[in-house]
C-alpha positions as CSV (number, residue, x, y, z in Angstrom):
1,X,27.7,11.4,3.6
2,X,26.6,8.0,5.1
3,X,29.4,6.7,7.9
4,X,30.1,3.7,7.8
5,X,29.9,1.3,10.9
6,X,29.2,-2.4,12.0
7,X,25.9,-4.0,11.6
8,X,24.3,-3.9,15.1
9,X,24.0,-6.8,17.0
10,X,20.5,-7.6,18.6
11,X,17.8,-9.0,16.2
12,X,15.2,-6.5,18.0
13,X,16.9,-3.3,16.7
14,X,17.6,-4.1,12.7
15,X,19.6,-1.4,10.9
16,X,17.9,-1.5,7.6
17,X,18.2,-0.2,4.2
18,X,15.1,0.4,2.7
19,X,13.7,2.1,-0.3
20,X,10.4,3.7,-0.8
21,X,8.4,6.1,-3.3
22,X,6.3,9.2,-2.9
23,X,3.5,8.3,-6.0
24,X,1.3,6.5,-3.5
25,X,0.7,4.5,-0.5
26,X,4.4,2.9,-0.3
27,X,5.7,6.2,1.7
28,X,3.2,6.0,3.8
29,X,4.0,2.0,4.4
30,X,7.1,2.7,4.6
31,X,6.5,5.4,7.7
32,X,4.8,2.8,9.3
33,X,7.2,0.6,9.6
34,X,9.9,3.1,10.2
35,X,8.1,3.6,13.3
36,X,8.1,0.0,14.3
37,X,11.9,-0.5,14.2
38,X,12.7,2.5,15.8
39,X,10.4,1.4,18.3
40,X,13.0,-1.7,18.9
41,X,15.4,0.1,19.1
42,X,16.5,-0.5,15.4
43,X,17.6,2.5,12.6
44,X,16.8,2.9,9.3
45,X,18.1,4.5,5.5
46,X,15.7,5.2,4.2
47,X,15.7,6.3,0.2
48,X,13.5,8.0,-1.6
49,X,12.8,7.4,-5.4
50,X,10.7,9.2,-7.9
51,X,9.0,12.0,-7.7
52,X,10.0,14.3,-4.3
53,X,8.6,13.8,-1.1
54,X,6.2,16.7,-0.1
55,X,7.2,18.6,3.3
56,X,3.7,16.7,5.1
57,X,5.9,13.2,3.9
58,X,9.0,14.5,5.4
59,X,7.3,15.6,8.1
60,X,5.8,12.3,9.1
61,X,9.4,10.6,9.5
62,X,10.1,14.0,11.6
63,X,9.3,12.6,14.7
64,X,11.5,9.1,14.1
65,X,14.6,9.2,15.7
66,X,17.1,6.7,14.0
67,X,15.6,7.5,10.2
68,X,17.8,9.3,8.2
69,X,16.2,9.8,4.5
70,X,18.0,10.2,1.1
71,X,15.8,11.9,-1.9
72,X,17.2,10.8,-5.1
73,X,15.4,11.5,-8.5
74,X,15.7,8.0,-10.1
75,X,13.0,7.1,-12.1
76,X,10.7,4.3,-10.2
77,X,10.9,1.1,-13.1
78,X,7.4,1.5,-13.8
79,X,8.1,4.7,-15.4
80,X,8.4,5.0,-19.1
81,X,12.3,4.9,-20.4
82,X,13.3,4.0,-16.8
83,X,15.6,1.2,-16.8
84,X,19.1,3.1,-17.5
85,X,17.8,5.1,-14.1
86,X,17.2,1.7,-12.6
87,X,20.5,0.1,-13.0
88,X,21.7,3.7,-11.9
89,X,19.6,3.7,-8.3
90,X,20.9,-0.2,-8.2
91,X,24.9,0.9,-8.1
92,X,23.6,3.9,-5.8
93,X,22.0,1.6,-3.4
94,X,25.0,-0.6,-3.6
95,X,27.6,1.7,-2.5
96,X,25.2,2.6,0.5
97,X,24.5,-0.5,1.6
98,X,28.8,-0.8,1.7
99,X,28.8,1.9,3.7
100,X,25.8,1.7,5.7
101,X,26.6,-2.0,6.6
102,X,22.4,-2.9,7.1
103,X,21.3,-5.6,8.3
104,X,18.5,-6.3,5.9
105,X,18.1,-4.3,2.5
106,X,14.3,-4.0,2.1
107,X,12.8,-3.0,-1.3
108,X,9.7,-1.7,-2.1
109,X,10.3,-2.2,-5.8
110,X,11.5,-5.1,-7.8
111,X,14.4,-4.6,-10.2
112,X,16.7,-3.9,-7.2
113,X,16.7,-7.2,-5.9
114,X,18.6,-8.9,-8.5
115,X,21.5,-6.1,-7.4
116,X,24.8,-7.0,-5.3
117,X,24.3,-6.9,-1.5
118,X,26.1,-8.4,1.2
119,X,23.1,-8.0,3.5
120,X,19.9,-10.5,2.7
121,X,17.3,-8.6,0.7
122,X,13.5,-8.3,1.2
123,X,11.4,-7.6,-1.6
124,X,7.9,-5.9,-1.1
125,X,5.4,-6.7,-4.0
126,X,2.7,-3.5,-3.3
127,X,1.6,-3.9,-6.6
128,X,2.8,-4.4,-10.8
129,X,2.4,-3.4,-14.1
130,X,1.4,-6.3,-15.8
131,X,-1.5,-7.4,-13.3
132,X,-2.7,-3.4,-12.8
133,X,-2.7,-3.3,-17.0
134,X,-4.5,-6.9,-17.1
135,X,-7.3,-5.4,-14.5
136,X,-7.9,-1.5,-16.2
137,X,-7.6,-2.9,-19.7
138,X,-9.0,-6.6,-19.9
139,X,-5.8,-7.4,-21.9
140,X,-2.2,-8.5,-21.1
141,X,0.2,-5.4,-21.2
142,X,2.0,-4.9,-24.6
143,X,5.5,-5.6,-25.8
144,X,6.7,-2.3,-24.7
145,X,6.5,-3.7,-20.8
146,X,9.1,-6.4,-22.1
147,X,12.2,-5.1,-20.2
148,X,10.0,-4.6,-17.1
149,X,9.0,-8.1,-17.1
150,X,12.3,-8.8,-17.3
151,X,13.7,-7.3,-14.5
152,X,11.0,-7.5,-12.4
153,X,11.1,-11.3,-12.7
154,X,15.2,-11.1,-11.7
155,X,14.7,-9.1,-8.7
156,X,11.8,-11.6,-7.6
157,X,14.4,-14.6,-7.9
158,X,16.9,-13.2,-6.5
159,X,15.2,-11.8,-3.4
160,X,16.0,-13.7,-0.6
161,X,12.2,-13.3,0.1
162,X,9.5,-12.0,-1.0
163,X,6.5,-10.0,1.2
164,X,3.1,-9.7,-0.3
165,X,0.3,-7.6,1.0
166,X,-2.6,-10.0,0.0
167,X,-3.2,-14.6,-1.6
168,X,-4.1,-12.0,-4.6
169,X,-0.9,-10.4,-5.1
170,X,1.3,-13.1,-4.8
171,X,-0.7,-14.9,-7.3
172,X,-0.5,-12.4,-9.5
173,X,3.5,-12.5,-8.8
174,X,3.4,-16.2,-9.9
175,X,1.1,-15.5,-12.8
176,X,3.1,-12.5,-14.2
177,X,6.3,-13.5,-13.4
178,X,7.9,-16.2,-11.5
179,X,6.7,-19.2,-9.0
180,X,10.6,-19.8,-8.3
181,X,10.7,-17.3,-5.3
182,X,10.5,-17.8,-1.4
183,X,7.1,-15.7,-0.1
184,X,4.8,-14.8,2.5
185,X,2.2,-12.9,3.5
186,X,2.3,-10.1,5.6
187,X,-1.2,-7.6,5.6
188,X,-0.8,-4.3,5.9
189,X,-1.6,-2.0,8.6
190,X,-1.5,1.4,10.0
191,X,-1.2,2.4,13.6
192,X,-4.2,2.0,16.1
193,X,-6.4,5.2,16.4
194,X,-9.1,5.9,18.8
195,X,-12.7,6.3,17.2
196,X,-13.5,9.9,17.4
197,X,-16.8,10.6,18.2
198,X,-18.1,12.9,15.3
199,X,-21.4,14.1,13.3
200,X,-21.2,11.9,10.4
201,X,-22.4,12.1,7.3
202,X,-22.3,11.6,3.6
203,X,-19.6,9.4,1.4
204,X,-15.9,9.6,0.9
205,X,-13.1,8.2,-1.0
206,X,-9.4,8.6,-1.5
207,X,-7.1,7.7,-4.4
208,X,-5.3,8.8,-7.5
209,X,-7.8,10.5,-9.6
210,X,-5.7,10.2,-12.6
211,X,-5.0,6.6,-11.9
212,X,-8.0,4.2,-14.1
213,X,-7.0,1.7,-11.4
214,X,-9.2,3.4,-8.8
215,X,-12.1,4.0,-10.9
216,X,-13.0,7.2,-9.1
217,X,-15.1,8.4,-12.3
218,X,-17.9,6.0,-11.5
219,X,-18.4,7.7,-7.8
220,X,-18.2,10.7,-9.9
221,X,-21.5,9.0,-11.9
222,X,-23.1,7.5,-9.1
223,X,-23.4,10.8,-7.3
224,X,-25.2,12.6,-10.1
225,X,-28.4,10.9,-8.8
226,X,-27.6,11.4,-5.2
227,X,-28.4,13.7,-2.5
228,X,-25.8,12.7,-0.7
229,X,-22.7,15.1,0.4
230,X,-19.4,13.1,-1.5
231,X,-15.6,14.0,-0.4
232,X,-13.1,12.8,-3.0
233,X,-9.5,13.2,-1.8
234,X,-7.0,12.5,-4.3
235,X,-4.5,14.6,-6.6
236,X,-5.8,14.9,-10.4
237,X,-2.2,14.9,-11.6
238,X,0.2,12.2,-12.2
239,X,4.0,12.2,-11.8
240,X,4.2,11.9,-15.2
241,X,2.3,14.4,-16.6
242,X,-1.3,12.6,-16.9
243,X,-4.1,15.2,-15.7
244,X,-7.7,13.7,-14.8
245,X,-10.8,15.6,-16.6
246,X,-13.9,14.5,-14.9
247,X,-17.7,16.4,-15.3
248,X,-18.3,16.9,-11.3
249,X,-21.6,17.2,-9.8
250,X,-22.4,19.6,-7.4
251,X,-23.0,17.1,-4.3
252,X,-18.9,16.7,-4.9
253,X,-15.8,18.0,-3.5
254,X,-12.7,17.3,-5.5
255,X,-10.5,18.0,-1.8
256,X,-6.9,17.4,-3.6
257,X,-4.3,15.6,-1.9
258,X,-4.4,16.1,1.4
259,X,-2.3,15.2,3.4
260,X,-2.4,11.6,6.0
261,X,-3.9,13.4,8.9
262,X,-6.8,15.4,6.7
263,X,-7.7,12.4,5.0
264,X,-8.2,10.9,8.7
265,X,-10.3,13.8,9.9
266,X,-12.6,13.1,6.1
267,X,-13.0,9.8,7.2
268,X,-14.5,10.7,11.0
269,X,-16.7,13.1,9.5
270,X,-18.2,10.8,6.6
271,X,-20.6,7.9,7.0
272,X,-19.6,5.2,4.1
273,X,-16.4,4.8,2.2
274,X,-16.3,4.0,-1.5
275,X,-13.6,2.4,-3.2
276,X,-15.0,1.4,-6.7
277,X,-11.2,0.0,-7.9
278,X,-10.5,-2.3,-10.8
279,X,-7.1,-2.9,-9.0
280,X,-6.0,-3.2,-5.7
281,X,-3.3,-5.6,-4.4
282,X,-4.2,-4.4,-0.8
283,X,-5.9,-0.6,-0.5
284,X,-4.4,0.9,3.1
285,X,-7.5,3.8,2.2
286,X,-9.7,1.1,2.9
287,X,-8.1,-0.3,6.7
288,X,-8.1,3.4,7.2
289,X,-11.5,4.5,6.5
290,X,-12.4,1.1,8.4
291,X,-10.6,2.0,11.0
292,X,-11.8,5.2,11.2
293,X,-15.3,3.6,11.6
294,X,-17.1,4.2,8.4
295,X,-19.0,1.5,6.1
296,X,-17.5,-0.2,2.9
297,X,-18.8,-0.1,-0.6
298,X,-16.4,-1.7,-2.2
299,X,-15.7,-3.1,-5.7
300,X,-16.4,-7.0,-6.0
301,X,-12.7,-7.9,-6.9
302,X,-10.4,-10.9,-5.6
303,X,-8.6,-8.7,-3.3
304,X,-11.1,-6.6,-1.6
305,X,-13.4,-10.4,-1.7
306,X,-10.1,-11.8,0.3
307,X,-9.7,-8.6,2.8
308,X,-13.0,-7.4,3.4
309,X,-15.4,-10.0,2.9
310,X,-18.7,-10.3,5.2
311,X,-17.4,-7.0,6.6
312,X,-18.2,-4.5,3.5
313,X,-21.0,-4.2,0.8
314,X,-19.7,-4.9,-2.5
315,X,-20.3,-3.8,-5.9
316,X,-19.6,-4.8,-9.3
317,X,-16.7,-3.3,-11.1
318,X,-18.4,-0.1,-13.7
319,X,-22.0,-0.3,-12.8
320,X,-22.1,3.0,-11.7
321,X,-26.2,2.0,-10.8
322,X,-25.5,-1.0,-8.4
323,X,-23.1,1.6,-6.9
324,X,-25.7,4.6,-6.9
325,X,-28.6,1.5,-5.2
326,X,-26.0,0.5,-2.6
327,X,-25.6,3.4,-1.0
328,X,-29.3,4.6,-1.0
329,X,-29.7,1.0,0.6
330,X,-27.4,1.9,3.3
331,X,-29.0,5.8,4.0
332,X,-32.2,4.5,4.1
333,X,-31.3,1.8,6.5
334,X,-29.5,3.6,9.8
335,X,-29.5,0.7,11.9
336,X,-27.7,-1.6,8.7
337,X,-25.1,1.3,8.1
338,X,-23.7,1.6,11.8
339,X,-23.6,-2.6,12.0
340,X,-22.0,-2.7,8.2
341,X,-19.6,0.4,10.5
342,X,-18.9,-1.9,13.3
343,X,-18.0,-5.3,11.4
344,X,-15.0,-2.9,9.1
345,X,-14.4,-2.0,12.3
346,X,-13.7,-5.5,13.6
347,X,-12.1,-6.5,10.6
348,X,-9.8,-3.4,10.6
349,X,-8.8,-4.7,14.0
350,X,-7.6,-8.1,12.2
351,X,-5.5,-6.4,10.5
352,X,-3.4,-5.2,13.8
353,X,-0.6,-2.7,13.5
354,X,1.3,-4.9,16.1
355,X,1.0,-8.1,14.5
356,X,2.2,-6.4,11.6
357,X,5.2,-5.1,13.2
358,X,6.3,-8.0,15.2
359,X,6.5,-10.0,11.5
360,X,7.9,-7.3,10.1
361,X,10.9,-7.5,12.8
362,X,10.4,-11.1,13.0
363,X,11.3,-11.8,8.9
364,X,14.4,-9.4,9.7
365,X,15.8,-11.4,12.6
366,X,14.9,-14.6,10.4
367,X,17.1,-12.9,7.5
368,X,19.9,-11.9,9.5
369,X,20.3,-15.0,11.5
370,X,20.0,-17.4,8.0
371,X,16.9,-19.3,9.0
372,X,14.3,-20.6,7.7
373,X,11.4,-17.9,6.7
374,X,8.9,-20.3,6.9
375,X,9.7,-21.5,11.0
376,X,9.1,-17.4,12.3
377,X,6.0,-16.5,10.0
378,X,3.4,-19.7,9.8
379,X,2.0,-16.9,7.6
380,X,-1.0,-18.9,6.3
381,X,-2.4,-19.9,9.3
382,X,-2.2,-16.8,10.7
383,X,-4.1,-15.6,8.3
384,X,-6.7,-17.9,8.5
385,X,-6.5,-16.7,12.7
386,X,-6.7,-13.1,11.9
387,X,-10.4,-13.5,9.3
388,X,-11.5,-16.2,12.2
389,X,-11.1,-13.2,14.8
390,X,-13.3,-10.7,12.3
């Protein structure tokens, strides 16, 4: 049971309501920034959706004092038939947030914020259906995503802002849905870490392997002609039942999900980083594996153009050869792979896990004290700072 209690008073320590999901990178997101307002002194509800949270999720907000996390088993609206569990979660969420008294309600979904709060409401747009449907299948979605259009473009209205990750997704957001919404843009991040000094060697990638999004079969082609060592991390099943059937080589290890701090320790031991997507709104694999000092091969899209580029190599989206030629390029070139290394690297660094948390806490204190969004973030110009500093 949730007690209830007054808002707390300093802008620096926000008592937030927020919501997150387990599928993909949103928990880990949401971790982050867990971290950063406990950090100010701040506290945080934080409720889970979907599919359960593995114990090495829970154990992540372990170590956070001042988050106290709810697993529910609403569906997430992206999920087929979902919408009666969506107006359920939304009355949930509501009797919380009268209890709870937050400060901010943050959503890391859509339908919610066209709900009832007397807190403001901040609206995370990690990614959608219709733009992820218009990117794997070359089509707009079908009829059936009606209702989720729907909603989605309610919640967006009724947000008192919205956050996007990338330019890309928010014009997807006014493309798909709605321009009548108040937005910035906040990168994401993930804490600074150290570069660990390791034996490198061979490629890696991380994503959903039964997700078309990421594309993962083409590594899965590109390797057959390699003699390079590949890592794949990713879980072949779907929370929905979808199971990925690939033919794997034997230069490939299908590694599973693993969980934040394995994937780290596969980046540190592997050269290059591939991340062939049709779709990706931001891709925190990527800043990761940057991060963790190994070279981009990425897929020539909008948003991994927008993030990455002059800092990555880039390859055209299904040409499993210009993959296969770019990374024999970068093996037979030592000298090219560790500067192609250093600039992600530098870029990575852009993309600052304290510049994300101080707007993060900034566009709270901005919410609670009813002011203008647009006099804390200068959001553009920032970014234009941050790929000026790469």
């Amino acid at each position: 049971m949730i007690e209830t209690r007054q808002p707390a008073g300093s802008d620096r320590a926000p008592r937030v309501l927020m919501t997150t999901d387990a599928v993909g990178g949103v928990f880990g997101y949401s971790v982050d920034l867990c971290r950063a307002i406990c950090k100010a002194g701040g506290q945080v509800l934080l409720v889970s959706m979907g599919p359960r949270p593995s114990r090495a999720q829970r154990e992540q907000l372990a170590a956070l004092r001042g988050v106290e996390l709810i697993v529910t088993d609403y569906k997430l609206e992206w999920m087929d038939d979902a919408f009666p569990d969506v107006l359920r979660a939304g009355a949930f969420l509501e009797e919380l947030a009268a209890s709870y008294c937050p400060q901010v309600v943050h959503l890391n979904g859509y339908a919610h914020g066209a709900f009832s709060f007397s807190s403001p409401t901040l609206v995370v747009a990690h990614s959608c259906v219709l733009s992820w449907w218009r990117a794997v299948h070359g089509v707009d979605a079908p009829p059936k995503y009606a209702e989720y259009r729907t909603q989605v473009t309610r919640g967006l209205r009724a947000a008192d802002v919205v956050v996007a990750p990338s330019r890309t997704m928010l014009r997807a957001l006014h493309a798909h849905y709605t321009r009548e919404l108040r937005a910035v843009i906040i990168p994401n991040a993930v804490p600074d870490a150290p570069l660990m000094q390791r034996t490198r060697d061979g490629i890696c990638c991380a994503g959903r392997l039964w997700d078309p999004a990421k594309n993962l079969g083409l590594v899965l082609s590109a390797a057959q002609r390699s003699r390079q060592r590949f890592r794949v991390a990713g879980a072949l099943a779907g929370p929905e039942g979808t199971v990925a059937s690939y033919d794997v080589p034997q230069n490939v290890a299908l590694l599973g999900g693993l969980t934040r701090a394995e994937v780290a320790r596969m980046m540190a031991d592997s050269a290059v980083f591939v991340h062939p997507a049709r779709y990706e709104p931001f891709g925190l694999a990527v800043l990761e594996a940057a991060q963790a000092g190994c070279a981009l091969v990425l897929a020539d899209i909008p948003s991994m153009r927008e993030l990455w580029d002059d800092a990555a190599s880039f390859v055209p989206v299904d040409d499993a050869d210009a993959l296969h030629h770019a990374l024999e390029r970068l093996f037979a070139e030592p000298a090219a792979l560790r500067a192609m290394a250093l600039s992600a690297r530098r870029r990575a660094m852009a993309y600052g896990y304290d510049a994300f948390s101080a707007r993060y806490l900034a566009l709270y204190a901005a919410l609670c004290r009813k002011k203008s969004v647009a006099e804390h973030m200068f959001v553009e110009g920032w970014m234009r700072s941050a790929r000026a500093q790469a």
